[in-house]
Every structure is written in structure tokens, then in C-alpha cells.
N, CA and C atoms of all chains as a GROMACS GRO file, in nm:
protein
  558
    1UNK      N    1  -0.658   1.941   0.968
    1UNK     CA    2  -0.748   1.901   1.074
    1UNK      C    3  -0.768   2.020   1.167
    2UNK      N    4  -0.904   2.035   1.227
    2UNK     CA    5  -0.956   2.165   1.320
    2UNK      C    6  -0.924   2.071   1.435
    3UNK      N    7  -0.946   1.965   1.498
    3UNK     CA    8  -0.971   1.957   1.564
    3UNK      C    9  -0.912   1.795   1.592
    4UNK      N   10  -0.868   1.777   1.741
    4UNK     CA   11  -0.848   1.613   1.789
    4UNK      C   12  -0.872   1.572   1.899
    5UNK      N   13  -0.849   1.437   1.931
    5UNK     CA   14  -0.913   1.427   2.073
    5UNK      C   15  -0.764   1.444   2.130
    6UNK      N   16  -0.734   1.365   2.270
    6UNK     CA   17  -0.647   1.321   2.355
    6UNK      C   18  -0.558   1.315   2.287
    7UNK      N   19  -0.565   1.182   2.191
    7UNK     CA   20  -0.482   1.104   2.169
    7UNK      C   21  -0.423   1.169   2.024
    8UNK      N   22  -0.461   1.274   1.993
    8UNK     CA   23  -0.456   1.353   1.880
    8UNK      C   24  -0.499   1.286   1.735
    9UNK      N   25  -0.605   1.207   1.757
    9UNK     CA   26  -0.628   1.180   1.680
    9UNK      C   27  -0.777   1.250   1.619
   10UNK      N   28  -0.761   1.223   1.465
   10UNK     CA   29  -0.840   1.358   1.402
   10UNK      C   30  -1.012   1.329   1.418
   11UNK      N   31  -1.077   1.411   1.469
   11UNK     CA   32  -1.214   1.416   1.481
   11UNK      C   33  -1.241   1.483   1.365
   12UNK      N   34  -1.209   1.632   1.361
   12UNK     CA   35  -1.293   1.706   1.260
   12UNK      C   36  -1.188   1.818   1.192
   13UNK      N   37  -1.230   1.858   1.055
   13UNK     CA   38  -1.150   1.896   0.941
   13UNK      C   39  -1.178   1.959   0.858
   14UNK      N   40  -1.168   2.088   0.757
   14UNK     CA   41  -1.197   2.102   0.648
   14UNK      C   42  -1.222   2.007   0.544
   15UNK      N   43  -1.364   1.955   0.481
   15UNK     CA   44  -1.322   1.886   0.408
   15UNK      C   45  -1.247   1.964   0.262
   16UNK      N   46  -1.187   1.880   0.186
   16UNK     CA   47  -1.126   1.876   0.085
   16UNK      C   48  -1.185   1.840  -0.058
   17UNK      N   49  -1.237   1.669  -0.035
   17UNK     CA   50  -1.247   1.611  -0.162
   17UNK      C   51  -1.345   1.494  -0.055
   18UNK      N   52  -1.393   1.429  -0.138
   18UNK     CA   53  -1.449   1.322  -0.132
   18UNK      C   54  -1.505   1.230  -0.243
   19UNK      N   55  -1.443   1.077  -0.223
   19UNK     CA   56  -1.507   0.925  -0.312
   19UNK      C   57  -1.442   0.867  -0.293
   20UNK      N   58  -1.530   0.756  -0.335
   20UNK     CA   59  -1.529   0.664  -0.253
   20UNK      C   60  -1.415   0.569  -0.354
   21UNK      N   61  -1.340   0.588  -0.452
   21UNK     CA   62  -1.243   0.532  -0.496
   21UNK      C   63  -1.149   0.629  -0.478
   22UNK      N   64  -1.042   0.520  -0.412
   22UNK     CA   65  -0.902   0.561  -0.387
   22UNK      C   66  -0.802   0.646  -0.442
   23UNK      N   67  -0.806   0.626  -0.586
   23UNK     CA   68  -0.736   0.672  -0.660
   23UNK      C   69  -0.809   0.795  -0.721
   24UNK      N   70  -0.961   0.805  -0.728
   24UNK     CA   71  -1.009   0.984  -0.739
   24UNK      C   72  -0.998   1.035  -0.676
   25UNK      N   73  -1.029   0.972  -0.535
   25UNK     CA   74  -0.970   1.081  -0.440
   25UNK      C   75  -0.814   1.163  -0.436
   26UNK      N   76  -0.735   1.041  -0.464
   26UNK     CA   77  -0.588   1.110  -0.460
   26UNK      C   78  -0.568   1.201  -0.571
   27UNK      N   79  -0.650   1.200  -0.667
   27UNK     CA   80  -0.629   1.305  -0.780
   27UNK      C   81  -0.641   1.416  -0.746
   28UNK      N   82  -0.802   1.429  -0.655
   28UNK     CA   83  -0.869   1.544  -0.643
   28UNK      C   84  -0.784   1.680  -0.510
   29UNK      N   85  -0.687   1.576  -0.461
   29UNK     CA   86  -0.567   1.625  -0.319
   29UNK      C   87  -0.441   1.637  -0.396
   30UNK      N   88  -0.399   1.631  -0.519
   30UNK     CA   89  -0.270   1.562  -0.565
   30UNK      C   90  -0.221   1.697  -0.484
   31UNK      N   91  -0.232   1.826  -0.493
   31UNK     CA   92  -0.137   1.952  -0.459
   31UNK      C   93  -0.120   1.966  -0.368
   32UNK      N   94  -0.193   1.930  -0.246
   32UNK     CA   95  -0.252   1.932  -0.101
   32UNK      C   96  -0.091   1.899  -0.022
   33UNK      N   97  -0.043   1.951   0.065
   33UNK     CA   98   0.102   1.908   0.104
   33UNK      C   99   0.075   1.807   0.246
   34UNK      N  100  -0.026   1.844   0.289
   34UNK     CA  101  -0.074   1.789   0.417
   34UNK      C  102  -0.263   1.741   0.422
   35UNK      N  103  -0.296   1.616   0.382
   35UNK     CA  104  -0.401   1.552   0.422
   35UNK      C  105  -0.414   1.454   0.502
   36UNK      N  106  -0.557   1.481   0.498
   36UNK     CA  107  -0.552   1.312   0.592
   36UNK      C  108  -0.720   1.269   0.540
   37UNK      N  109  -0.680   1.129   0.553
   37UNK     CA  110  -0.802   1.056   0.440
   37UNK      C  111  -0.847   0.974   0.565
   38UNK      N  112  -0.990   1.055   0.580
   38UNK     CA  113  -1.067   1.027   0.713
   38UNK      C  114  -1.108   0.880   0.711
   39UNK      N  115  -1.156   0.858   0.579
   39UNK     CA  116  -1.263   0.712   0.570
   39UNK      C  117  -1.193   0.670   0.447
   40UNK      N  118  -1.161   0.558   0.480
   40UNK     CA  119  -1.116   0.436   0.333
   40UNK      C  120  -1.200   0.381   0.254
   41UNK      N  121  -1.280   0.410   0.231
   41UNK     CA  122  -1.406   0.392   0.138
   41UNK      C  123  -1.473   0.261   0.208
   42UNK      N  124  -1.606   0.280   0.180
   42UNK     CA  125  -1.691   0.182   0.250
   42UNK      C  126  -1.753   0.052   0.132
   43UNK      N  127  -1.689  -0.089   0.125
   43UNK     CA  128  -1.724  -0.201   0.032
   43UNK      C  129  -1.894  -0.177  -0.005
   44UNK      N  130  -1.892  -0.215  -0.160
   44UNK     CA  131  -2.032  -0.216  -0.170
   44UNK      C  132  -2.143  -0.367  -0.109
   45UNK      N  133  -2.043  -0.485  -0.088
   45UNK     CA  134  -2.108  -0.576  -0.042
   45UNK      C  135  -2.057  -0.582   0.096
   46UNK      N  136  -2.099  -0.650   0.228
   46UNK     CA  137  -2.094  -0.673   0.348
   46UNK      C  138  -1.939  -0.805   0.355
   47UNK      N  139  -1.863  -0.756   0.421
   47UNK     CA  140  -1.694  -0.739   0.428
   47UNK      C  141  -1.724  -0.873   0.549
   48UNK      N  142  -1.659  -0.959   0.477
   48UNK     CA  143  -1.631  -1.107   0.586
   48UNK      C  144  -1.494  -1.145   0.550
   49UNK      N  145  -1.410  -1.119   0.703
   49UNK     CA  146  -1.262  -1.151   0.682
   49UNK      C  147  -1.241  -1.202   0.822
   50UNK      N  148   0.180   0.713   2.543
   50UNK     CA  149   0.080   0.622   2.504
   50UNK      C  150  -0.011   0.662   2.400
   51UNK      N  151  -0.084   0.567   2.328
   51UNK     CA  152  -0.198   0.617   2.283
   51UNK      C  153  -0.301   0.512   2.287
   52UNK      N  154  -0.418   0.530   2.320
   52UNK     CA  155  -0.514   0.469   2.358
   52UNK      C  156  -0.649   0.474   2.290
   53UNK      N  157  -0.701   0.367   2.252
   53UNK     CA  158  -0.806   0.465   2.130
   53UNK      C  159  -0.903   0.253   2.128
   54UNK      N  160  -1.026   0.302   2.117
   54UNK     CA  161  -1.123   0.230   2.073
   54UNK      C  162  -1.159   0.215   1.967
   55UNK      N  163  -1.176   0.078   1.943
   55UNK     CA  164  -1.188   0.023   1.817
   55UNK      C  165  -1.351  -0.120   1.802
   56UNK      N  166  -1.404  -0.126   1.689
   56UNK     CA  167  -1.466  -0.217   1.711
   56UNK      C  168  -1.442  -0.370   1.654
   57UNK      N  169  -1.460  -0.390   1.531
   57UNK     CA  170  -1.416  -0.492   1.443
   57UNK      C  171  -1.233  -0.523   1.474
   58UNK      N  172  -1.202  -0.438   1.387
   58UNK     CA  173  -1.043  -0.424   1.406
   58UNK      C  174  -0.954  -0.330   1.459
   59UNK      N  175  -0.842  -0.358   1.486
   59UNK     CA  176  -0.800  -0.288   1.559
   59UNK      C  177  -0.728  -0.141   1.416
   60UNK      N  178  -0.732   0.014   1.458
   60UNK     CA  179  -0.725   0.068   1.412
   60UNK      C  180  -0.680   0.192   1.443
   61UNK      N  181  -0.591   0.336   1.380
   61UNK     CA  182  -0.525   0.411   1.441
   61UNK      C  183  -0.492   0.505   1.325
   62UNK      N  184  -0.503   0.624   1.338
   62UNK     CA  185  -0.437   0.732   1.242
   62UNK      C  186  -0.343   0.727   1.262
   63UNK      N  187  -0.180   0.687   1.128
   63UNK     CA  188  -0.109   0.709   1.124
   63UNK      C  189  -0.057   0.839   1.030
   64UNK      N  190   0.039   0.904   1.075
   64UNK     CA  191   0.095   1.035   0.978
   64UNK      C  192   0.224   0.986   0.928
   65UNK      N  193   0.221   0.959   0.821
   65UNK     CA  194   0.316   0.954   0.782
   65UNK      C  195   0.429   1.060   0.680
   66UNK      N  196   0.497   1.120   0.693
   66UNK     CA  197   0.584   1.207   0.674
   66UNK      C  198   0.704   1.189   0.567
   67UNK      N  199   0.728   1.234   0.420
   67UNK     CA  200   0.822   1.151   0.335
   67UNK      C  201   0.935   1.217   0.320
   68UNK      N  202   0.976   1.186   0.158
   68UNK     CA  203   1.156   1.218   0.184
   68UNK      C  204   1.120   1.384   0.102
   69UNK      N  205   1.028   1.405   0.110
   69UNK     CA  206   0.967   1.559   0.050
   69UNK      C  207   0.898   1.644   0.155
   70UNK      N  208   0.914   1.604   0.271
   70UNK     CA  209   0.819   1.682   0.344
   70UNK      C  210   0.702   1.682   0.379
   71UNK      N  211   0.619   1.635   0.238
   71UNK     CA  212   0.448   1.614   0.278
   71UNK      C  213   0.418   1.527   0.363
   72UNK      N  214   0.307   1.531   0.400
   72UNK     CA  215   0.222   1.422   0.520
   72UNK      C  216   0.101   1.393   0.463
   73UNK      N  217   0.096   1.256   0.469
   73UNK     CA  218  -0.043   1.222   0.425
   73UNK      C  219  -0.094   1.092   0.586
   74UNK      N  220  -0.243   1.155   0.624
   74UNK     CA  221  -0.285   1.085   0.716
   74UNK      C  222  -0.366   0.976   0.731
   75UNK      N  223  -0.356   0.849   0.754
   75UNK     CA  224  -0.446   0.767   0.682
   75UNK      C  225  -0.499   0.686   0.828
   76UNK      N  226  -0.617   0.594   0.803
   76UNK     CA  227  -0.660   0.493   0.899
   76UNK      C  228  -0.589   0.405   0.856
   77UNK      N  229  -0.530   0.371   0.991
   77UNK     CA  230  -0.429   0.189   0.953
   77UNK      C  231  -0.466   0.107   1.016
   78UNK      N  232  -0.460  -0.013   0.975
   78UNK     CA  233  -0.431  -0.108   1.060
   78UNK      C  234  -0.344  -0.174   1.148
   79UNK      N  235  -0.342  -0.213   1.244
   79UNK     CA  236  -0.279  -0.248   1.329
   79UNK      C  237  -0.256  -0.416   1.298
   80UNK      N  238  -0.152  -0.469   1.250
   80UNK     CA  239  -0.154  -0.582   1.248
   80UNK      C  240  -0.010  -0.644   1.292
   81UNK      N  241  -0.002  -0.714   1.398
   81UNK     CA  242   0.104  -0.784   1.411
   81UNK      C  243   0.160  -0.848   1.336
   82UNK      N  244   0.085  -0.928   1.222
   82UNK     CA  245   0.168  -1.004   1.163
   82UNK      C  246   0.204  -0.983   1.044
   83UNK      N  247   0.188  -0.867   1.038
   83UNK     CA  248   0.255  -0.797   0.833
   83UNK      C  249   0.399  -0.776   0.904
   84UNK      N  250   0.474  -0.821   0.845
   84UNK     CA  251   0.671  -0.819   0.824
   84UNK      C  252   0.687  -0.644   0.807
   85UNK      N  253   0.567  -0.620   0.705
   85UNK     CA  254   0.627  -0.483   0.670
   85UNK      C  255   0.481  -0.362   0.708
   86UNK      N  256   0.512  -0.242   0.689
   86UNK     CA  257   0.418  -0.145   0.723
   86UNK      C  258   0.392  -0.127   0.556
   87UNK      N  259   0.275  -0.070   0.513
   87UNK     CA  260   0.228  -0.122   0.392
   87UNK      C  261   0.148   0.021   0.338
   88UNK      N  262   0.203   0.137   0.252
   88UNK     CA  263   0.082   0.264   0.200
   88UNK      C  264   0.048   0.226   0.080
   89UNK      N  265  -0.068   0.298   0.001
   89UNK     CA  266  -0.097   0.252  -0.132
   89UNK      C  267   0.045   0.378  -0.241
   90UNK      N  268   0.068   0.298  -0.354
   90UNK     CA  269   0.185   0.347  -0.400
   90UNK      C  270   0.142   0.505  -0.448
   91UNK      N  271   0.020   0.520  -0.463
   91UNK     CA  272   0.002   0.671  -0.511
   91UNK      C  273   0.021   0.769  -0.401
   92UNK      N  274  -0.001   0.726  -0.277
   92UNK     CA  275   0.050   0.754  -0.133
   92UNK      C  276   0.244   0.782  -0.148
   93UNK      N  277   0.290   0.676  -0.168
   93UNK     CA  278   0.437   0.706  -0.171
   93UNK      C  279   0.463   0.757  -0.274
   94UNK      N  280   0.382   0.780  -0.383
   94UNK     CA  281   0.440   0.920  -0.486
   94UNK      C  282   0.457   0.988  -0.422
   95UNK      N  283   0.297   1.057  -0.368
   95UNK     CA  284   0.267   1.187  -0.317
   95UNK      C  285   0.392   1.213  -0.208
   96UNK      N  286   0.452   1.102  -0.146
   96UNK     CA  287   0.538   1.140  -0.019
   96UNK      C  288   0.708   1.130  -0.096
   97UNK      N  289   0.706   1.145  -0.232
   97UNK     CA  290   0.832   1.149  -0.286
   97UNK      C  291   0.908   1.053  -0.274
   98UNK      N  292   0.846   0.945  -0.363
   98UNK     CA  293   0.890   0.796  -0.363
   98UNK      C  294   0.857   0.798  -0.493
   99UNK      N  295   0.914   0.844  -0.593
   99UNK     CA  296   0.860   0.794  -0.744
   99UNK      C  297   0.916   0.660  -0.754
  100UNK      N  298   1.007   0.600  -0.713
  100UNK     CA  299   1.006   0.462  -0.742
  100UNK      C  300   0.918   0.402  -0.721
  101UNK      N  301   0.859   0.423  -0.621
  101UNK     CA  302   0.716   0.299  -0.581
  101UNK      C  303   0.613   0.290  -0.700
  102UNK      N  304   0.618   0.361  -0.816
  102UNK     CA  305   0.487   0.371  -0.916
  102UNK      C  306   0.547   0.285  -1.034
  103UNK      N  307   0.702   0.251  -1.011
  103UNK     CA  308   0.761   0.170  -1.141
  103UNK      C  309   0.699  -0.004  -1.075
  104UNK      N  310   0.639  -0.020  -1.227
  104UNK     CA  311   0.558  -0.171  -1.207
  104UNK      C  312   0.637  -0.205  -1.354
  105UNK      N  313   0.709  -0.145  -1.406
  105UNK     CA  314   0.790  -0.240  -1.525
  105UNK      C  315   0.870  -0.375  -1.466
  106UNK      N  316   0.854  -0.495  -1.544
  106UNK     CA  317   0.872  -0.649  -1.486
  106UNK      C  318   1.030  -0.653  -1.529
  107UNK      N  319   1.061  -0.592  -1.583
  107UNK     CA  320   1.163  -0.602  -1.696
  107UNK      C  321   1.300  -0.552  -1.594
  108UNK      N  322   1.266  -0.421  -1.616
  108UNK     CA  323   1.366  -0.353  -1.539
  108UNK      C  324   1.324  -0.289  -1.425
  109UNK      N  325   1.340  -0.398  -1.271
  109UNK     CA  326   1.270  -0.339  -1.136
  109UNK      C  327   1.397  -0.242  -1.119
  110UNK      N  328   1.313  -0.146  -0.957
  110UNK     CA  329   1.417  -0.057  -0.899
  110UNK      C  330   1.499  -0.165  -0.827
  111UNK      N  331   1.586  -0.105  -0.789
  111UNK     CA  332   1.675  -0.186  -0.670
  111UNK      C  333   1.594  -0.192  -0.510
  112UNK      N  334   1.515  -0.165  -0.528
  112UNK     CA  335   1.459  -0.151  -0.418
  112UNK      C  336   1.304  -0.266  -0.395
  113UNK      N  337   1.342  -0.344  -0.485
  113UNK     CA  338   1.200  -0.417  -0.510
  113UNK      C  339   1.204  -0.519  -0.466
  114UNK      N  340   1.152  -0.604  -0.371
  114UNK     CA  341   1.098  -0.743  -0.283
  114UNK      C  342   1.033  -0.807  -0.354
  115UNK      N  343   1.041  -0.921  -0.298
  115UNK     CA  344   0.971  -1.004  -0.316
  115UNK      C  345   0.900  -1.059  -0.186
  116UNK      N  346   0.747  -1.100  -0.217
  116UNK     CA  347   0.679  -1.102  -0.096
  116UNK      C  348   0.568  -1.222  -0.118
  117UNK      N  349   0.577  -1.302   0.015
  117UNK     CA  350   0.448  -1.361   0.025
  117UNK      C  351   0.335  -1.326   0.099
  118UNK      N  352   0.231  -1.381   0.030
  118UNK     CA  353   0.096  -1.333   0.088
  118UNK      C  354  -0.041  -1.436   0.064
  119UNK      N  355  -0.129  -1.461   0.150
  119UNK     CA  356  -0.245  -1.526   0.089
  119UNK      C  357  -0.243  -1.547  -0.035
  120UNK      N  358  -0.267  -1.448  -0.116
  120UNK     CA  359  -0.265  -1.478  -0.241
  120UNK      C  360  -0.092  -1.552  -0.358
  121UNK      N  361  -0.030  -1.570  -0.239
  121UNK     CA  362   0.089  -1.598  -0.327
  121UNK      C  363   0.132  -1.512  -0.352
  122UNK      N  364   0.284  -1.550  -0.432
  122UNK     CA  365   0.408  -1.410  -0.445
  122UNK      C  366   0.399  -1.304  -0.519
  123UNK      N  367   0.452  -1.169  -0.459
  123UNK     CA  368   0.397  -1.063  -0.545
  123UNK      C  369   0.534  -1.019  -0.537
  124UNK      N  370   0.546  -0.852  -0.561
  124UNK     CA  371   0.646  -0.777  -0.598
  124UNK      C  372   0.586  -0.630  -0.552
  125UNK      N  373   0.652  -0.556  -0.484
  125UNK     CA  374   0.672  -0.415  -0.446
  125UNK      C  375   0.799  -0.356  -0.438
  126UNK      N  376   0.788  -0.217  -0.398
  126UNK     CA  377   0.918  -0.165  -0.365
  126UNK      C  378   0.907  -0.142  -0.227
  127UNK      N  379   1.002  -0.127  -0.120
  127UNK     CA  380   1.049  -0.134  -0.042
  127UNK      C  381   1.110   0.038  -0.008
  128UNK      N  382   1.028   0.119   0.075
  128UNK     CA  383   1.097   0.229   0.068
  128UNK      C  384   1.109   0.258   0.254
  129UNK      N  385   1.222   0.366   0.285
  129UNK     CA  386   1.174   0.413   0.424
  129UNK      C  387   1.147   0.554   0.398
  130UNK      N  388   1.039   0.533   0.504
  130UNK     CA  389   0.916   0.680   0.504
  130UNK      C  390   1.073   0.737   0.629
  131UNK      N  391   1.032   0.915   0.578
  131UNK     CA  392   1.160   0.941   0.676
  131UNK      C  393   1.110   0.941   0.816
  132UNK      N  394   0.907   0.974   0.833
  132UNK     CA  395   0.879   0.958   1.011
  132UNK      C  396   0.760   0.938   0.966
  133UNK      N  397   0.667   0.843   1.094
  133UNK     CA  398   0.575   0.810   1.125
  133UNK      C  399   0.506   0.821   1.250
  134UNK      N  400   0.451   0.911   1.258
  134UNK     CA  401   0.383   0.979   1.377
  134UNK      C  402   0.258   0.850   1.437
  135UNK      N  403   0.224   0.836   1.558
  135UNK     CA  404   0.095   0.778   1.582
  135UNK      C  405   0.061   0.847   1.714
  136UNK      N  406  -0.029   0.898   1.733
  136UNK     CA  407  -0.084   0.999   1.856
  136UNK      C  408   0.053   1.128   1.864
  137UNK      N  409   0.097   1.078   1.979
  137UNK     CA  410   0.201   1.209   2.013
  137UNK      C  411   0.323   1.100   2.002
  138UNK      N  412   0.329   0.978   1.963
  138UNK     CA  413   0.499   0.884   1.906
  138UNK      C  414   0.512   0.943   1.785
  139UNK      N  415   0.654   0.980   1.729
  139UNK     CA  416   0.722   0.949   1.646
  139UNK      C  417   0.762   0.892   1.596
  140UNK      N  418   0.816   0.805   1.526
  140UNK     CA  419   0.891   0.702   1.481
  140UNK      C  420   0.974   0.726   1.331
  141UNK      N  421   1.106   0.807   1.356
  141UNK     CA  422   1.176   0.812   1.281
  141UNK      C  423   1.212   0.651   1.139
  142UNK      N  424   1.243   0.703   1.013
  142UNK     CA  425   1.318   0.596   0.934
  142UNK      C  426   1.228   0.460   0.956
  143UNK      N  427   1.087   0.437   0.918
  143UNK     CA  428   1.035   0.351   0.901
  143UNK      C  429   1.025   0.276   0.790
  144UNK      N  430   1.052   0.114   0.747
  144UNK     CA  431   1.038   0.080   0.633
  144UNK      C  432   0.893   0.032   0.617
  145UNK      N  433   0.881   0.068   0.509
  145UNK     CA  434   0.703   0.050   0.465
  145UNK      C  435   0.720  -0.025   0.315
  146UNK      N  436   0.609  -0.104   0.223
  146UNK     CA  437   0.605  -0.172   0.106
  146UNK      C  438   0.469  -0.120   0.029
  147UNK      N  439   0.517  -0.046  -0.065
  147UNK     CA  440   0.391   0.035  -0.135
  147UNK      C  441   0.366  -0.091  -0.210
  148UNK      N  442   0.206  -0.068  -0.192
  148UNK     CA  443   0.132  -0.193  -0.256
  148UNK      C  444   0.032  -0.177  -0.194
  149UNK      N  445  -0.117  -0.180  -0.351
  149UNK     CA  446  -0.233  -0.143  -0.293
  149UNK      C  447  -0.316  -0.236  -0.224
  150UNK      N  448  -0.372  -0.212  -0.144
  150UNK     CA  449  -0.440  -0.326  -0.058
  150UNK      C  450  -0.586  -0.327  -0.144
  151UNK      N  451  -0.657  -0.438  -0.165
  151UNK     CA  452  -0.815  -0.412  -0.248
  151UNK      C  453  -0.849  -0.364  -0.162
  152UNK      N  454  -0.962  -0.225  -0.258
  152UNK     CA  455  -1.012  -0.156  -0.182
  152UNK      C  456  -1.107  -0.178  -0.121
  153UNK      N  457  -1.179  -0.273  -0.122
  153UNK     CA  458  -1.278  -0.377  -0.036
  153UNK      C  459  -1.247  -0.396   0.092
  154UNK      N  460  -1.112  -0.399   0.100
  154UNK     CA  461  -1.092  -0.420   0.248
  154UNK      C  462  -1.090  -0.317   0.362
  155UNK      N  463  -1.098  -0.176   0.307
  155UNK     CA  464  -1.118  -0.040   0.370
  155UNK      C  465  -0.998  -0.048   0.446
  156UNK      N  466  -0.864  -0.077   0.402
  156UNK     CA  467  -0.814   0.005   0.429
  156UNK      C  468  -0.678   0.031   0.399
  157UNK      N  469  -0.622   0.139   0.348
  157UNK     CA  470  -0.493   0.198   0.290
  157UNK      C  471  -0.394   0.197   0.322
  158UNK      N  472  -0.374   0.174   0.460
  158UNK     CA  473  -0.223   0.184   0.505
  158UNK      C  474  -0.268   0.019   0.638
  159UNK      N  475  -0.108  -0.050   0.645
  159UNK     CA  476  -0.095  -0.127   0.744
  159UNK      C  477   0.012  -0.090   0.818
  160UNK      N  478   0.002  -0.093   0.932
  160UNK     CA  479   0.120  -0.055   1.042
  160UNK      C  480   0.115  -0.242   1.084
  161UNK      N  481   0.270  -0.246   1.036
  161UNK     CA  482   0.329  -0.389   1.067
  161UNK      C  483   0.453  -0.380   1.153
  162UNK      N  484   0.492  -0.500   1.187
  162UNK     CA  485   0.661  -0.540   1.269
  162UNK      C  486   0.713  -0.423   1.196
  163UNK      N  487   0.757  -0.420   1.084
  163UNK     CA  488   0.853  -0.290   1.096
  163UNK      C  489   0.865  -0.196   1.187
  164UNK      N  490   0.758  -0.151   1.258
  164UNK     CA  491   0.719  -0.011   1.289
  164UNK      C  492   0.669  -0.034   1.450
  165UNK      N  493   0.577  -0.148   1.453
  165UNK     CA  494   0.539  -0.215   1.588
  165UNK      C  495   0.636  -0.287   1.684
  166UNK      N  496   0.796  -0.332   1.581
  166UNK     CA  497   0.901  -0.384   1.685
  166UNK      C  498   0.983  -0.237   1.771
  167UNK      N  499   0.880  -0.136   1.762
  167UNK     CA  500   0.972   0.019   1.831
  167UNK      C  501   0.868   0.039   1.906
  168UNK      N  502   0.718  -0.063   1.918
  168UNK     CA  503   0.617   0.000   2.046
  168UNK      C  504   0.590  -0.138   2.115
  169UNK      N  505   0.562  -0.097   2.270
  169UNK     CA  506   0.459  -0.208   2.340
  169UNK      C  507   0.336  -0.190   2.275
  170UNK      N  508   0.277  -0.279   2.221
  170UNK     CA  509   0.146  -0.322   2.190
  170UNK      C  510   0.012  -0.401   2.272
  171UNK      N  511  -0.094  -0.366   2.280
  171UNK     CA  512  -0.185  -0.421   2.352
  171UNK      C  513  -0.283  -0.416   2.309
  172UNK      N  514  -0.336  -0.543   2.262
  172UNK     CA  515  -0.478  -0.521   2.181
  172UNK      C  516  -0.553  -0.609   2.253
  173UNK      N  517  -0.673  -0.548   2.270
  173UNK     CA  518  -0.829  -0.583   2.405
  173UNK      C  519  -0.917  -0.657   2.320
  174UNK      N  520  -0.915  -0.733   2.296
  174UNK     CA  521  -1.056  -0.752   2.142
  174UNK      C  522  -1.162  -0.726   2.273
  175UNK      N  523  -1.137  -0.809   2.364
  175UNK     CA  524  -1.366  -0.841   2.417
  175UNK      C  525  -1.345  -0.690   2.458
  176UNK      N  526  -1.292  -0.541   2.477
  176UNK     CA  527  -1.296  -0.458   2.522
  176UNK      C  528  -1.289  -0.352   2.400
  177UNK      N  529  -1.250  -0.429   2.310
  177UNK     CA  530  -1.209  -0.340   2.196
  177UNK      C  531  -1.124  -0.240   2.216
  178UNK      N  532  -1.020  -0.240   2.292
  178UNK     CA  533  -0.939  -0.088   2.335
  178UNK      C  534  -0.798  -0.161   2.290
  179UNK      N  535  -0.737  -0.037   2.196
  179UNK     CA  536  -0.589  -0.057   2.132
  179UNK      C  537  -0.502   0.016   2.202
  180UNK      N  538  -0.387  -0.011   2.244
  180UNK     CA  539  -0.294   0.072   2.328
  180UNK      C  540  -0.168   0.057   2.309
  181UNK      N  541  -0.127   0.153   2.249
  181UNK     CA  542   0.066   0.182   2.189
  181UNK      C  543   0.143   0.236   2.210
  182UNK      N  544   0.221   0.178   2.318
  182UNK     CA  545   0.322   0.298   2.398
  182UNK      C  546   0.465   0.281   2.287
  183UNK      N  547   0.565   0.350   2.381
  183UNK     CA  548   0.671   0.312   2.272
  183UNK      C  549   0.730   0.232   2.385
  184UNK      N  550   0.863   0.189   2.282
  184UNK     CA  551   0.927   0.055   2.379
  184UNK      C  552   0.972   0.050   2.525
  185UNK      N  553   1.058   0.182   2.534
  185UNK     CA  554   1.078   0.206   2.662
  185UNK      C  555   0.988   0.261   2.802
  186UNK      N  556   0.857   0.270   2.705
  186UNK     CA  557   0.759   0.307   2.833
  186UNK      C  558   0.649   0.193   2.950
   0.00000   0.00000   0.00000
């Protein structure tokens, strides 16, 4: 991460990898010693919980 | 403290830190009522938990629960992450339950009682503002 707010939480970053399934993504970081996985992938249908 | 806005749910970068050193940073949820703090198990590989990836029925680790949930009883392993960072808290020796959450639900990690019985908690819904001190503050 380049960058955080206050609360140190991460605004902005080199990206790395990106998709939107979980488990390609973790492939595409497997070596990476330190990430952080900005967005948890976004449902293809509208999310009622 | 940490203080942070949220809309739908309540939500927070946790770092979590393993028995290898790596850190992997994820959006969690904030939920009071998970028993346990919750990463996806390819998560606790990466953080040097190879037990968490054994799903043989036959012969579990010693480390494997049993758990209820909406959907009825499941099975994970049970590991402690060695620290769990949230803003500028620490939180040494956290127990967490690798087990993937559907990915429909957006999102990978849950911060539960395990981890939330070591902070004051305050969640705003009509304000949407989440706020997590630790216990003694």
C-alpha cells in the first residue's frame, strides 16, 4: 500500500493482480509476502441479505 | 480507536499476520455474532496454516470443529493467526475458522467474538459510522 487515511486504512496501492474470483486471484499473489485484497469481488446478481 | 464509515454493512481492513510471517489484508466484516473470526482457507495456507486446506472426512486434523450455521453443521479447522492488526490495534494470538464464505456475499474474512471480546465496539447504522477501540480505552 502507497498510501492510508487516519485510520490507516488502505486508500491506494500498487496494483498486483486482479478478478473477480477468489481463488485466481490468490494464484496470481501466491509469492507476494504482503497483500492486501482491496475489493472482494462484486456478485453478478443484486445481493439481498 | 478506529473510526471509519460504512454504508450497507459494517466493515474494516483487517491485517492479519501468520505463523510464517506473511500478511495478507482483507475487507472484513464486522459481525458480533460469529463465535469465531473466519479467513478463506487459501488465505490460511498463504499465512502458514497447511492444515486448514486438509478437507479429508476420514482422517481430520486435530484441530477441526464442528460448527453451526444457517445452513446447518459444517466442519473447519480452527487455527490462531499469531496477530491481527485493525487501524493502529493489534491483537496478538487470535483464533480464526478457515472456511470459505460464498463468494456472493463479498466478503473474505469475518472479524467475530473471538477477536471483538478484546475491543469496545460501536456500530451507528442510521449514521453508518463503525468505531473500535480496544478494551481498556
Amino acid at each position: 500500500m502507497t498510501k492510508r487515511d487516519k485510520n490507516l486504512q488502505p486508500t491506494k496501492g500498487r496494483v498486483l493482480a486482479d478478478d473477480m474470483d477468489r481463488y485466481r486471484l490468490r494464484m496470481k499473489v501466491i509469492r507476494e509476502r504482503e497483500v492486501c485484497i482491496f475489493y472482494a469481488g462484486e456478485p453478478m446478481y443484486p445481493l439481498i441479505l | 480507536m478506529l473510526e471509519a464509515a460504512f454504508q450497507k454493512f459494517p466493515t474494516v481492513f483487517a491485517v492479519m499476520k501468520g505463523r510464517n510471517d506473511a500478511t495478507r489484508e482483507c475487507v472484513a466484516l464486522v459481525d458480533p455474532c460469529a463465535e469465531y473470526c473466519i479467513l478463506p482457507k487459501v488465505d490460511a495456507f498463504a499465512l502458514g496454516y497447511p492444515e486448514a486446506a486438509n478437507d479429508d472426512p476420514v482422517t481430520p486434523q486435530d484441530n477441526t470443529i464442528t460448527f453451526a450455521s444457517a445452513d446447518g453443521y459444517g466442519k473447519a479447522a480452527l487455527i490462531e493467526m499469531a496477530e491481527v492488526t485493525l487501524g493502529g490495534m493489534s491483537f496478538p494470538r487470535v483464533d480464526f475458522v478457515a472456511f470459505d464464505l460464498p463468494q456472493v456475499t463479498r466478503f473474505d474474512v469475518v472479524i467475530g467474538r473471538s477477536l471483538l471480546k478484546e475491543t469496545r465496539l460501536e456500530i451507528d447504522y442510521p449514521a453508518g459510522r463503525l468505531r473500535i477501540g480496544e478494551a481498556g480505552s
